[in-house]
C-alpha positions in Angstrom: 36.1 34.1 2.6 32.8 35.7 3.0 32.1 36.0 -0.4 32.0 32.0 -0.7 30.3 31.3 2.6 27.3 33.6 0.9 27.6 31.7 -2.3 27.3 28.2 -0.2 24.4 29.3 2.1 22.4 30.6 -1.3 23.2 27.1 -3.2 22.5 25.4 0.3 19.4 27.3 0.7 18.2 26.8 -3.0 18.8 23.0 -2.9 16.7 23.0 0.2 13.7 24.9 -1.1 13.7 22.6 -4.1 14.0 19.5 -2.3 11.1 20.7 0.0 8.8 21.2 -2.8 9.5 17.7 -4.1 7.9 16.2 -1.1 4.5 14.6 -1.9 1.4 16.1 0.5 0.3 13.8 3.5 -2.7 11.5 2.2 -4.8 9.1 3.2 -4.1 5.0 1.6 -5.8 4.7 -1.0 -7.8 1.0 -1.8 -5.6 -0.5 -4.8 -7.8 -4.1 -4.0 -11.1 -4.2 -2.2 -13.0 -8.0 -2.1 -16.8 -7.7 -1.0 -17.7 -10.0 2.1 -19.6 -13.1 1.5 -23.2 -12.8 2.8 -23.7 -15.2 6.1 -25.5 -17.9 4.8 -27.7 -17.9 8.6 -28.3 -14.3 8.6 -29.3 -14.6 4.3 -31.4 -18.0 5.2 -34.1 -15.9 7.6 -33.9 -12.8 5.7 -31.8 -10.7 8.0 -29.8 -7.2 7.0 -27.5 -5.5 9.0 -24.8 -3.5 9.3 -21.0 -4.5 10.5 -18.1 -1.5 11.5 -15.0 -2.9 11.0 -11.5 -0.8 12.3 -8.3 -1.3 10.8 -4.6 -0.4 10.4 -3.5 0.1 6.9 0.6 -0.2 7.5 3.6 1.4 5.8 3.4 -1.7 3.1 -0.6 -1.0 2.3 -1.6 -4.1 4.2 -4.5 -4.2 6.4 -3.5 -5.4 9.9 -5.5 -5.7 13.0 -8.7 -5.9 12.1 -11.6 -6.1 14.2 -15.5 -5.6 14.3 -16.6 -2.5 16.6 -20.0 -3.3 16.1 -22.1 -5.4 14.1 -26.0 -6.3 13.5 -25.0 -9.5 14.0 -21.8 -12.2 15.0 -22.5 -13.3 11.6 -22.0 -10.0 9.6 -18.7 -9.0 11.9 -17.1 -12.3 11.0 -17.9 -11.8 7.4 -16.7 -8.1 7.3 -13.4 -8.8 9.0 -12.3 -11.6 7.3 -13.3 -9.4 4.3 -11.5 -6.5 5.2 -8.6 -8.5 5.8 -7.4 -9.0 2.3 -7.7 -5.7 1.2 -5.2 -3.4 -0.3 -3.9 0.0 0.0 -1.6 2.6 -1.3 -0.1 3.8 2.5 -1.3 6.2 3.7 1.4 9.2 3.7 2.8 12.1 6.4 5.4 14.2 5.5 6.5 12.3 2.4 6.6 9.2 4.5 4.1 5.8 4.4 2.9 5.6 7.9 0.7 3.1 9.3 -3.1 4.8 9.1 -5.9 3.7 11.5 -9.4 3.4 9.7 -12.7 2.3 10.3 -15.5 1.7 7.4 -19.0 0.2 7.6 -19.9 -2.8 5.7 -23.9 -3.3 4.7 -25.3 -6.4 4.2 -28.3 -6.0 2.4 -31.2 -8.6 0.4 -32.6 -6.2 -1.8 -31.8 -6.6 -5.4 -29.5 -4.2 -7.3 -31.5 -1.2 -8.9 -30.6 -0.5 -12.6 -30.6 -2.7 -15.9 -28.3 -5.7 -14.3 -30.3 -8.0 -11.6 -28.2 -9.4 -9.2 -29.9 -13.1 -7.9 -27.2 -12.9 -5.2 -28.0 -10.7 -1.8 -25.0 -8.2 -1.6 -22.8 -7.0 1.3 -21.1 -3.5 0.0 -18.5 -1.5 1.8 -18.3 2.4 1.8 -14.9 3.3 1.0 -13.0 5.1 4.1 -13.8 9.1 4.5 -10.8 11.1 2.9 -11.0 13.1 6.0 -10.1 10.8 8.8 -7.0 11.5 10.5 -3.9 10.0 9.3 -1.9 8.4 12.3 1.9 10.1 13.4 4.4 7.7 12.2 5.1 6.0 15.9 1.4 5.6 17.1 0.7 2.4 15.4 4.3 1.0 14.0 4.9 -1.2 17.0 1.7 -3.1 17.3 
């Protein structure tokens, strides 16, 4: 009887250590779809550029929930950043080979200097920095049941 109870705990074991390195690495999401925000027409009309912060929860599905400004130039630019920010999408973010709902926060410029380089954009430009790969990725339970 000991002889199989050896031969079980090895195959147990073995099955283990392969199932264990099967498991993806935690990660960050990842933007599948990012739309850039539409320039406020008030803050474009008298020549204002700012900056808008917007925070975010990417959940399990890669949907962007609860977003909000944390501070903005301007009403104008938050608005525009938000409602941007809003129709994004992510791969989910991942913890132990899980999707887990990931807080993040980016910073959207608005800016009414042209493009540099051989195309000329006539149209002012509002551009978002994609999320810092090193931001923390959230435990499964902090953010699942807001």
């Amino acid at each position: 009887m000991k002889k199989y109870v050896t031969i079980v705990t090895i195959a147990v074991a073995a099955t283990l250590a392969s199932c264990v390195s099967q498991v993806p690495p935690d990660s960050m999401p990842i933007p599948r779809f990012q739309t850039q925000p539409v320039y406020p027409l008030d803050m474009r009309t008298v020549g204002h550029t700012g900056t808008a912060v917007v925070e975010f929860i990417v959940d399990q599905s890669g949907t962007v929930i609860e977003a909000r400004s944390v501070r903005a130039d301007s009403p104008s630019f938050a608005q525009a950043a938000v409602d941007a920010v809003k129709k994004w999408k992510f791969v989910p973010g991942i913890r132990h080979g899980v999707p887990v709902n990931t807080m993040m926060t980016v910073p959207i410029k608005f800016d009414l200097s042209p493009m540099i380089g051989p195309i000329q954009s006539p149209h002012p430009t509002a551009s978002a920095v994609t999320p810092a790969a090193d931001a923390p990725v959230a435990p499964p339970s902090s953010a699942e049941g807001r």
